[in-house]
C-alpha positions in Angstrom: -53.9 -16.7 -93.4 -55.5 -14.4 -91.0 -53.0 -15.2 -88.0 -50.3 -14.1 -90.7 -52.1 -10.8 -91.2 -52.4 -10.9 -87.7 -48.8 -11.2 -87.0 -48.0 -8.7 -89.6 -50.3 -6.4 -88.8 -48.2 -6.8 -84.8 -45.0 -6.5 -86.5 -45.8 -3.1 -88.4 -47.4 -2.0 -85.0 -44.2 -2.7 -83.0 -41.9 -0.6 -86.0 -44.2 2.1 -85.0 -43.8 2.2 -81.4 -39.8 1.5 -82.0 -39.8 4.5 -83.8 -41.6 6.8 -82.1 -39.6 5.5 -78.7 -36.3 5.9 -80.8 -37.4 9.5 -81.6 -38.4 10.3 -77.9 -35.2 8.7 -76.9 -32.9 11.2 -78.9 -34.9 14.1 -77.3 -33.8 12.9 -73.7 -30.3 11.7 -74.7 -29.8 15.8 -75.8 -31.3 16.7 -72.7 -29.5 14.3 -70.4 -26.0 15.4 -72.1 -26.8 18.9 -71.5 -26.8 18.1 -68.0 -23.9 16.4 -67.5 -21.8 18.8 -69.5 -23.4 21.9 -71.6 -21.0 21.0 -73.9 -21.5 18.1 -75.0 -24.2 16.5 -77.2 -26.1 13.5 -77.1 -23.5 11.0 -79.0 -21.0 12.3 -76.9 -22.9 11.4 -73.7 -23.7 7.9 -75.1 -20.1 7.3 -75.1 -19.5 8.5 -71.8 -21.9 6.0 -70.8 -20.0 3.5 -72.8 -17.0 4.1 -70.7 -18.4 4.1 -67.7 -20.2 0.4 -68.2 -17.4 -1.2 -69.5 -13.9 0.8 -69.5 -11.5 1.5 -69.4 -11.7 1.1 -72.5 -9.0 1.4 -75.9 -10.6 4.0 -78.7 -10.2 1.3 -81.4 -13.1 -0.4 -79.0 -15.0 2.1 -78.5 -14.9 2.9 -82.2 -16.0 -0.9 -82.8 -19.0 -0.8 -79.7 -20.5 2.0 -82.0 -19.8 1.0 -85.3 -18.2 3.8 -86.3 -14.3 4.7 -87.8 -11.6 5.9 -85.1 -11.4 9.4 -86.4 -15.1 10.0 -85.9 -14.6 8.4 -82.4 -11.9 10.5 -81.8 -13.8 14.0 -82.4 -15.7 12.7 -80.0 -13.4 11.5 -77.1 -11.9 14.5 -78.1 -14.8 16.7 -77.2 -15.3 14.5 -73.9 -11.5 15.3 -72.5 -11.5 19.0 -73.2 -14.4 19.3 -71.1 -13.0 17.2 -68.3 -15.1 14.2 -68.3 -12.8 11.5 -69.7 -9.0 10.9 -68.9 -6.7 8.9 -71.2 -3.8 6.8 -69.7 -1.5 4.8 -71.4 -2.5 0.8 -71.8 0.1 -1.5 -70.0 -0.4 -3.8 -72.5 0.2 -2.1 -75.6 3.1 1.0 -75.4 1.1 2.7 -78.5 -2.1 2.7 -77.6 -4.0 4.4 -74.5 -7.5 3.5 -72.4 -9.8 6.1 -71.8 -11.8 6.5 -68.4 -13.8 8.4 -66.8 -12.3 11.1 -64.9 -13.4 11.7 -61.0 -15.6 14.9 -62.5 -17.2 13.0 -65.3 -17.9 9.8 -62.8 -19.7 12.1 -60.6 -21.5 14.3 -63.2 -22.9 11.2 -65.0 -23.8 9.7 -61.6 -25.8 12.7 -60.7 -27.5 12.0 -63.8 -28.3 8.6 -64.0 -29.8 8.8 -60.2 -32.1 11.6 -61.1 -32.6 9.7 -64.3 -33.6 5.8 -63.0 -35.5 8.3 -60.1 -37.8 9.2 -63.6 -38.0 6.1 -64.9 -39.3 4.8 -61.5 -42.5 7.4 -61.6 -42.9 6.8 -64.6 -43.4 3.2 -63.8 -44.4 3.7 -60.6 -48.1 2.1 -61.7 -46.4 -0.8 -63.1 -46.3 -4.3 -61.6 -43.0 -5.4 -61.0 -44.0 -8.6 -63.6 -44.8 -6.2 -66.4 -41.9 -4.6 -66.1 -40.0 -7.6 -65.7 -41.9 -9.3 -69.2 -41.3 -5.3 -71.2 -37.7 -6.3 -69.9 -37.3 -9.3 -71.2 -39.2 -8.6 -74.4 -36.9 -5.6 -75.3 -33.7 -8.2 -74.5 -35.5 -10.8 -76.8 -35.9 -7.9 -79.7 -32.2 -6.7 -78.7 -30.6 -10.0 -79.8 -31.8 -9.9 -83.4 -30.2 -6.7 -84.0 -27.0 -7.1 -84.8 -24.1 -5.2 -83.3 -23.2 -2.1 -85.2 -20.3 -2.6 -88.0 -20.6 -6.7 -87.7 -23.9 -6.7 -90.3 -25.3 -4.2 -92.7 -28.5 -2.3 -91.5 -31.8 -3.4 -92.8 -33.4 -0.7 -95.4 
């Protein structure tokens, strides 16, 4: 009984600390978009780094990664092309449908980013052992694989 209340007690503690990471997470997205682009916001930047790990990529796909519907995706492949940072090109496989890439000036813009970004992450680590970041690492993997992908499973309340 207590190493239940124990282990409750851990779980409610973690839901805390997701959140409040979650929370501080959005903060940096917006700020991390800004710098790429002062145009864009912070789900536009999250699918600009979608493209970039795995395009090119078809919108239907991109739609799915997120969870969301293709006209909401759209809007904001949309937004991402009038400023420059994404390309579309038509998809040799299909005649109808197109992939999206980066262009050369969104490649470099979000590379500029993500140096000065992993360059923060390593001070902020910087007192770290390369084990604790290594166990955080896998422990955030571990937590990753219960969540299921967005639009495959309804979200828990």
């Amino acid at each position: 009984m207590a190493a239940e209340r124990d282990h409750d007690a851990e779980v409610e503690r973690l839901e805390r600390e997701v959140s409040l990471l979650l929370r501080r997470s959005r903060s940096v997205l917006r700020a991390l978009a800004g710098r790429v682009h002062p145009d864009i916001d912070a789900g536009s930047y999250a699918v600009l780094l979608a493209i970039s790990r795995a395009g090119p990529l078809r919108l239907v796909d991109l739609a799915d990664e997120f969870g969301l519907d293709k006209s909401t995706m759209s809007r904001q492949v949309t937004t991402l092309q009038s400023v420059g940072l994404v390309r579309r090109r038509p998809d040799p496989q299909d005649g109808r449908a197109f992939l999206l890439e980066l262009s050369e000036d969104g490649r470099r813009r979000l590379e500029e980013v993500m140096r000065s970004r992993h360059e923060v992450w390593r001070q902020r680590l910087a007192a770290w052992s390369t084990q604790e970041i290594a166990d955080l690492a896998d422990g955030l993997t571990r937590l990753a694989a219960t969540i299921p992908d967005p639009g495959r499973e309804p979200p828990v309340a």
